[in-house]
C-alpha positions in Angstrom: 24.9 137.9 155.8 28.5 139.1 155.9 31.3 136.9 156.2 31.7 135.2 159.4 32.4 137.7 161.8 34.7 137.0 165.3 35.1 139.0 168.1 37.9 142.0 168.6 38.6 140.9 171.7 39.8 137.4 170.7 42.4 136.0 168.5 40.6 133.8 165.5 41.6 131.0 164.9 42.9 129.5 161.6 45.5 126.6 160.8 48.1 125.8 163.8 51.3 127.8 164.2 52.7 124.3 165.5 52.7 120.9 164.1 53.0 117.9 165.6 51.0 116.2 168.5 47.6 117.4 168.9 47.5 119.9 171.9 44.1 119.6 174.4 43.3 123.6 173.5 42.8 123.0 170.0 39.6 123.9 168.6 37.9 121.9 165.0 37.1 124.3 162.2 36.0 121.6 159.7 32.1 122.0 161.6 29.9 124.8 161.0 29.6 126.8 164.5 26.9 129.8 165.0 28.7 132.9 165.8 27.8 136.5 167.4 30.1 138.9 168.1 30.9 142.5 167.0 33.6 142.5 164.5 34.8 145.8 163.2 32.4 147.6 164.9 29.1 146.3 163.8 27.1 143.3 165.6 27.0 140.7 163.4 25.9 136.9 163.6 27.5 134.3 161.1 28.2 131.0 160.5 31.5 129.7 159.9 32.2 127.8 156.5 32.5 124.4 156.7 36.3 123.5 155.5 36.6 120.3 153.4 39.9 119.1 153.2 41.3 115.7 152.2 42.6 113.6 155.5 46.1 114.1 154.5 46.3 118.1 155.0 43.6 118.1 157.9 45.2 120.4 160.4 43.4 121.4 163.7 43.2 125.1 164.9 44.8 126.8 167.7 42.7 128.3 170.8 42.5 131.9 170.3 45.1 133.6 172.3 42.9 136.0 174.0 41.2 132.8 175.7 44.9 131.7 177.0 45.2 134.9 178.4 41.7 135.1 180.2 42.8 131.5 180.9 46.1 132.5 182.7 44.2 135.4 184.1 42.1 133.2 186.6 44.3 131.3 187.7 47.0 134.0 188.8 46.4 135.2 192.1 48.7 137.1 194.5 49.7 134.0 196.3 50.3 132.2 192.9 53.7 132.2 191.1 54.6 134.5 188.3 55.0 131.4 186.0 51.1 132.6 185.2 51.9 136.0 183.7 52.4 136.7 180.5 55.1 138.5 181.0 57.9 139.3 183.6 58.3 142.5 185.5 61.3 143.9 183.0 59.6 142.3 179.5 56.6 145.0 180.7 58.7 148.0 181.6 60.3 147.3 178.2 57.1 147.3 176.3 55.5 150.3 178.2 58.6 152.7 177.8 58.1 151.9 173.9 54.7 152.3 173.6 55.1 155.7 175.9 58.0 156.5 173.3 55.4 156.2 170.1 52.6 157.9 171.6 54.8 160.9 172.8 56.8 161.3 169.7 53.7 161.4 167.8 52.0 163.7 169.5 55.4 166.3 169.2 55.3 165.8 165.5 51.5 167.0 165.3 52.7 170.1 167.0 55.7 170.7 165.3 54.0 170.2 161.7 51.3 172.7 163.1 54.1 174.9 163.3 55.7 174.8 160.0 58.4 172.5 160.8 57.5 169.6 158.7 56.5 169.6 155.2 54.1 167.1 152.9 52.3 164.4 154.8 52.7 163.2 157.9 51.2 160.1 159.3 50.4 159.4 163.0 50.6 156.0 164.6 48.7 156.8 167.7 46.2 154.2 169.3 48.4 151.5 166.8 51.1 151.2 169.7 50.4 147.5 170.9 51.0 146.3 167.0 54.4 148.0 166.6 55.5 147.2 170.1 54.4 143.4 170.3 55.9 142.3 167.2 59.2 144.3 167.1 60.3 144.5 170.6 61.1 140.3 169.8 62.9 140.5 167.1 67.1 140.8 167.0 69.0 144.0 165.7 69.5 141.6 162.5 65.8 140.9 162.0 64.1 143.2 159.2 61.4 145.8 159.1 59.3 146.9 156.3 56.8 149.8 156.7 54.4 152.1 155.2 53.9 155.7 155.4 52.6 155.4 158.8 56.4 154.6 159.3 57.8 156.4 162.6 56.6 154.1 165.3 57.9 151.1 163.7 61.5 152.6 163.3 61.6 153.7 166.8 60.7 150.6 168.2 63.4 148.8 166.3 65.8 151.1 167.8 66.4 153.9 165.3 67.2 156.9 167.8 64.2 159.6 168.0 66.6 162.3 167.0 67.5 160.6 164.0 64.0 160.4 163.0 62.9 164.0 164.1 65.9 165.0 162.2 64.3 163.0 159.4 61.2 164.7 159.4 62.2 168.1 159.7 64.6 167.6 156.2 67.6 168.1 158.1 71.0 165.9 157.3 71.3 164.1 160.4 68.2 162.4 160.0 68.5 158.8 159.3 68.2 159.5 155.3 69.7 162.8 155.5 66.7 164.7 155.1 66.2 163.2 151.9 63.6 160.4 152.6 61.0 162.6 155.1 57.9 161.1 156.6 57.2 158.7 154.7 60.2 157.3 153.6 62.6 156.1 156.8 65.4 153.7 156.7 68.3 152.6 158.6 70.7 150.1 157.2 72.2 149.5 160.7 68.9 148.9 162.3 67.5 146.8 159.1 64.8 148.9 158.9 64.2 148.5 155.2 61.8 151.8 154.3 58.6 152.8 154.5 56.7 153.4 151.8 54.4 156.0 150.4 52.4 153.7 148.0 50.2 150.9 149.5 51.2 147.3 148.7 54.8 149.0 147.9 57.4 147.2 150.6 55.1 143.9 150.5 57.9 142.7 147.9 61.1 144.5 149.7 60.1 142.4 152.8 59.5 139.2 150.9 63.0 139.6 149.0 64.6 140.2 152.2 62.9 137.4 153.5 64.6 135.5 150.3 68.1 136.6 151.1 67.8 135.5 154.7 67.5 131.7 153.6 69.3 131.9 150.5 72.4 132.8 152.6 71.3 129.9 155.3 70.7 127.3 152.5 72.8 128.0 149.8 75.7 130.2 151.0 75.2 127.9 154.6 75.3 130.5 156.7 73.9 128.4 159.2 73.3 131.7 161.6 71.2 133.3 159.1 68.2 132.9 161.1 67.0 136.2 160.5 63.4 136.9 159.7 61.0 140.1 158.2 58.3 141.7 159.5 56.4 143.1 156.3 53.7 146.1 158.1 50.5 147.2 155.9 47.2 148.3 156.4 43.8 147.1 155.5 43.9 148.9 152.3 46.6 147.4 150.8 45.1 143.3 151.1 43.1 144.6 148.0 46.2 145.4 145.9 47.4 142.6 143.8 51.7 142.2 145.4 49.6 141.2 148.5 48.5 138.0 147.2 51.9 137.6 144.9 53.9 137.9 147.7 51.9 135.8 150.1 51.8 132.5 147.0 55.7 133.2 147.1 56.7 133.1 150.5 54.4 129.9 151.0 55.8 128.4 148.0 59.4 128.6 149.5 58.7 128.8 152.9 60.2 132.3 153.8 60.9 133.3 156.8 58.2 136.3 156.9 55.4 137.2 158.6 52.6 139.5 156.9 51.4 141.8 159.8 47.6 143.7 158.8 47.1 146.8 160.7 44.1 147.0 160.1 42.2 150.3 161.5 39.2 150.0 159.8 39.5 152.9 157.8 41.6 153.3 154.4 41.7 157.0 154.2 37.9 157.8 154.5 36.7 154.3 153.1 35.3 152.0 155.4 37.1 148.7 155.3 33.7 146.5 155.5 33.0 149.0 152.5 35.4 148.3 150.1 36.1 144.3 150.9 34.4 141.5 149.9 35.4 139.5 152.8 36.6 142.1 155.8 38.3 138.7 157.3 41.6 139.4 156.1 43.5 136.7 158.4 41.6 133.8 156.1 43.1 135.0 153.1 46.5 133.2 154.9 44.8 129.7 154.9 43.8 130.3 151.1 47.7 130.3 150.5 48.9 127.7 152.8 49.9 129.8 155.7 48.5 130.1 158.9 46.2 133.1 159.4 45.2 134.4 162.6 43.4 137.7 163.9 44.0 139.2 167.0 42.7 142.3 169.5 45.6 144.8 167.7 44.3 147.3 171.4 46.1 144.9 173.6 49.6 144.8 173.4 50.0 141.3 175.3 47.3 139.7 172.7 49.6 140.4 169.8 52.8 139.7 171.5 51.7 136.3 172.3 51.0 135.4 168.2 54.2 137.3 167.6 55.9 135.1 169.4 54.7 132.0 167.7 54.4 133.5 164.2 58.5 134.5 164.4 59.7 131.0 166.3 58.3 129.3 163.2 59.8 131.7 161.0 63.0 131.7 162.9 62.6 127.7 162.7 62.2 127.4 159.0 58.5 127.0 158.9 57.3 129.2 157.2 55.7 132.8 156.8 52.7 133.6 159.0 49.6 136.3 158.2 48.3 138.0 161.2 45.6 140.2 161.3 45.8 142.7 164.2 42.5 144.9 164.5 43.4 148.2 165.8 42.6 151.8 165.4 44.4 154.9 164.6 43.1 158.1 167.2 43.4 160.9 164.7 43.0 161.2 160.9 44.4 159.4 158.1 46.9 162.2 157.7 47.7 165.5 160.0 46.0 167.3 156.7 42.6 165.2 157.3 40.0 166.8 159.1 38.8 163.4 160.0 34.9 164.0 159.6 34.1 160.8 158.1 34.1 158.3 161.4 31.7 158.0 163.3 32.5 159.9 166.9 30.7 156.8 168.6 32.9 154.7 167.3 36.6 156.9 168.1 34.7 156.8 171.7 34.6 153.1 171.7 37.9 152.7 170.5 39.5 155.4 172.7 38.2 154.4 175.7 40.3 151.0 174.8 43.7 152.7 174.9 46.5 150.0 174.8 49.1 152.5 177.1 46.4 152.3 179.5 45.5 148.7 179.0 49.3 147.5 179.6 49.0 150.3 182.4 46.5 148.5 184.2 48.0 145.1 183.7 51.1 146.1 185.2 49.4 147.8 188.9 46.8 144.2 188.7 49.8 141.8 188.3 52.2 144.2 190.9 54.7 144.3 188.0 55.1 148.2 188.0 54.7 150.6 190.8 53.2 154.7 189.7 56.6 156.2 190.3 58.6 153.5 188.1 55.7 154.1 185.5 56.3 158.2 186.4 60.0 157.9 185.8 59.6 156.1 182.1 57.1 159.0 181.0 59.7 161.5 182.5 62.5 160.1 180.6 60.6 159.9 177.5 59.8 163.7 177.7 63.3 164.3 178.0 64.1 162.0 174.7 61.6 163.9 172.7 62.6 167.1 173.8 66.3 166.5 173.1 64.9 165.3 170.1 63.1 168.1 168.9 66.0 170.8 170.1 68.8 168.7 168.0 66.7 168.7 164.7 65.8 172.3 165.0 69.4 173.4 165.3 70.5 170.6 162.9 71.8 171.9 159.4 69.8 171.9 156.3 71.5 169.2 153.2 73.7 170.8 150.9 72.5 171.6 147.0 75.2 169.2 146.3 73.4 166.3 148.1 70.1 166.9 145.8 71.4 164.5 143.0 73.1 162.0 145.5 71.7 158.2 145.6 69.4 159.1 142.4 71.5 157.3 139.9 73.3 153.9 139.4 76.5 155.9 138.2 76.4 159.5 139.4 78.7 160.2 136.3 76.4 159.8 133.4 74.2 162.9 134.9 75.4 164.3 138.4 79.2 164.7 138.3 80.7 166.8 135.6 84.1 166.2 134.2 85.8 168.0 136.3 84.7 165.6 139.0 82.5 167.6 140.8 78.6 167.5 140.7 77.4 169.6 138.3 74.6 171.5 140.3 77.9 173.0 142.4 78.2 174.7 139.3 76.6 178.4 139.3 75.4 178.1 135.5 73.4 175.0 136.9 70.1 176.0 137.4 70.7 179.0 134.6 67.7 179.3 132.9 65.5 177.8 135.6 65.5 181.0 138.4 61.9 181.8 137.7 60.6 178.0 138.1 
C-alpha cells in the first residue's frame, strides 16, 4: 500500500513542538495503529511505521490540532466564556479582511492580465488564503518572508501595500521593485519580505541564511532582541529538489530559527503529487532531520494558525526550525496561461465547496464574533483598496531606459556607467547596431 495516509481534516502528528512534562493529549507513535482516511484525495488505509528509537531521544507526539479545535468546539456554547474560542472577536476580523484582501486582489490581476496589462506569468494564490494568512498575520514587521512565484498573497499579508504590488505587476516604477522584479519576483526591504522566486527550491536557502543572520546577531553580535524568525513558503514540488533537504540538515544542525511551510496543493504544474513522490507524507521528512514535522487541513485558516503559533514560539524561543505541511488547493490553474484540463473536476468540486473565506465566514456568525454588515463593510473596503490599486498602477509611469542596467552589477562602473559618469545606455549610440533585434 502507499505510505501511511492521515486525514485532511486533522493535523498529523509527529515529534512535540514542546519539551518538557508529558502533557495528558499526547498521543504514542512508537506502536503500529491501523489507519483509514482520505489523504490527498484518494481513500487509502495504512499502517503507521513502527518508530524505534533508543530511550534517551524517545519523544511523545502532540494531539493533532484539528482534534483541539473539535475539542474546544463542544464545549463552547453561548452561555460559556470566550476563553473556549480560538480566537477573539478582533484576531478574526484581522484574519478575514486578509484573506478577503488575497482573494480579491487575485481575482483583479486575472482580469487585468486578460486585458494586456500584465506580462509573462502570473501565479494565483486563490483557495491557498488560510496558509498565507495563518502563519504571517503572527509574525512582527521584523520577522522574514521567503516566497515563490505564487508570491502576491504572501507579500500582502505581510503588509506590502496592494498598490505597491499592482504597480509591481503591471512593470511600472512605483511597484515595490520598480517594475523590475514583476510577478514573480516581489520584495520589500522594509517589510522583510525577502523575494519570491521563479525556480522551485530557489529561496529555501535565502530563508535559511536569513534565518542564520537572525541568531548570529543574537549570539555572536548579542543582540539580545534579535528574536526574529523566517518563514521559508514552497510547494509540494520543490520537497523533491535537493536545497530542500540541505537546508532542512542545516537549520537542525544549528537550530535556526525557521520554519519550512509546504503548500502543498497537490498538483506541481500538471503532475500529480502522489505521482511523482515516493512518500506524498512530506511533514515526516522533518522527523528524518530532527525537527518536528506536522501536517495540517491548509482549508482552514484556524487549523494552521494554531501550529503557527507553536512552530514560531519555538523558533522565537531558540528551539529550533519547524516543517509543517499544510494540504491545500489552488482554485484555478498552475498559471493564468494554463488551461487547467488535467484535474479532475470532481476533485476542484470537493475542494471548492471547502472554501477557507467561507469556512472562517461561518466560524465567525457560529461563535457571534462577526455580524453580516461588519463582514459587508471589510469586503467593501477591500474593493475600494483594489480599485485604488488598480487606477494608481495604470496611471503610474513606466521605468526609465536608464534604470534597465541598475542593481545588475556589483560596481555599475565596470559595464553601466561610462566615463563621463553617466550610464551608458543614456547614450543615443547605445543600442547602435541593435535597432532591428
Amino acid at each position: 500500500s502507499q505510505a501511511s495516509a492521515f486525514s485532511a481534516a486533522r493535523c498529523t502528528h509527529s515529534l512535540p513542538l514542546n519539551s518538557g512534562a508529558p502533557r495528558s493529549d499526547h498521543l504514542s507513535i512508537f506502536a503500529p495503529r491501523k489507519i483509514t482516511s482520505s489523504f490527498l484525495g484518494s481513500p487509502l488505509t495504512a499502517t503507521s511505521p513502527s518508530v524505534s528509537v533508543s530511550s534517551s531521544h524517545r519523544r511523545s507526539a502532540i494531539l493533532a490540532v484539528s482534534e483541539v479545535v473539535k475539542e474546544k468546539k463542544t464545549k463552547s456554547s453561548v452561555s460559556n466564556s470566550l476563553s473556549n474560542l480560538l480566537i477573539t472577536k478582533e484576531e478574526g476580523l484581522v484574519l478575514y479582511e486578509d484573506m478577503v484582501l488575497g482573494r480579491s486582489f487575485e481575482d483583479m490581476c486575472a482580469q487585468m492580465y486578460y486585458r494586456g496589462k500584465m506580462f509573462g506569468f502570473v501565479h494565483l494564490y486563490n483557495g491557498q488564503e488560510a496558509v498565507s494568512t495563518g502563519f504571517i498575520k503572527l509574525l512582527k514587521k521584523e520577522d522574514s518572508v521567503v516566497s515563490t512565484y505564487r508570491d502576491h498573497v504572501h507579500a500582502l499579508s505581510k503588509g506590502v501595500p496592494a498598490r505597491q504590488v499592482m504597480s509591481e505587476l503591471f512593470g511600472k516604477t512605483t511597484g515595490c521593485c520598480r517594475g523590475q522584479g514583476g510577478s514573480m519576483h516581489m520584495f520589500s526591504k522594509e517589510h522583510n519580505v525577502l523575494g519570491g522566486f521563479a525556480f522551485i527550491g530557489e529561496g529555501i536557502p535565502v530563508a535559511t541564511g536569513a534565518a542564520f543572520s537572525s541568531k548570529y546577531r543574537r549570539e555572536v553580535l548579542k543582540q539580545a532582541d534579535c528574536d526574529h524568525v523566517t518563514l521559508a513558503f514552497f510547494g509540494d514540488g520543490t520537497c523533491n529538489n535537493g536545497q530542500f533537504f540541505e537546508c532542512l540538515n542545516m537549520a537542525a544542525l544549528w537550530k535556526l530559527p525557521i520554519i519550512f511551510v509546504v503548500e502543498n496543493n497537490l498538483w506541481a504544474i500538471g503532475m500529480s503529487h502522489i505521482r511523482a513522490t515516493s512518500d506524498p507524507e512530506i511533514w515526516k521528512k522533518g522527523p528524518a532531520f530532527g525537527m518536528p514535522g506536522f501536517h495540517v487541513d491548509g482549508m482552514d485558516v484556524l487549523k494552521v494558525r494554531e501550529i503557527a503559533k507553536e512552530a514560531v514560539d519555538r523558533a522565537r524561543s531558540g528551539e529550533g526550525p519547524t516543517l509543517v505541511e499544510c494540504e491545500t488547493y489552488r482554485f484555478r490553474g498552475h498559471s493564468l496561461a494554463d488551461p487547467d484540463e488535467l484535474r479532475d473536476p470532481a476533485e476542484k468540486a470537493k475542494y471548492a465547496a471547502r472554501d477557507p473565506i467561507a469556512a472562517l465566514k461561518r466560524y465567525l456568525f457560529e461563535n457571534n464574533l462577526a455580524s453580516e454588515a461588519e463582514l459587508k463593510a471589510i469586503d467593501k473596503k477591500i474593493d475600494e483598496v483594489v480599485e485604488e490599486a488598480v487606477e494608481f498602477a495604470d496611471k503610474s509611469p513606466l521605468p526609465p531606459r536608464s534604470q534597465l542596467l541598475e542593481n545588475v552589477f556589483a560596481d555599475p562602473k565596470g559595464f553601466g556607467i561610462g566615463p563621463d559618469g553617466k550610464y551608458r545606455c543614456e547614450d543615443p549610440k547605445f543600442t547602435e547596431g541593435t535597432a532591428h533585434v
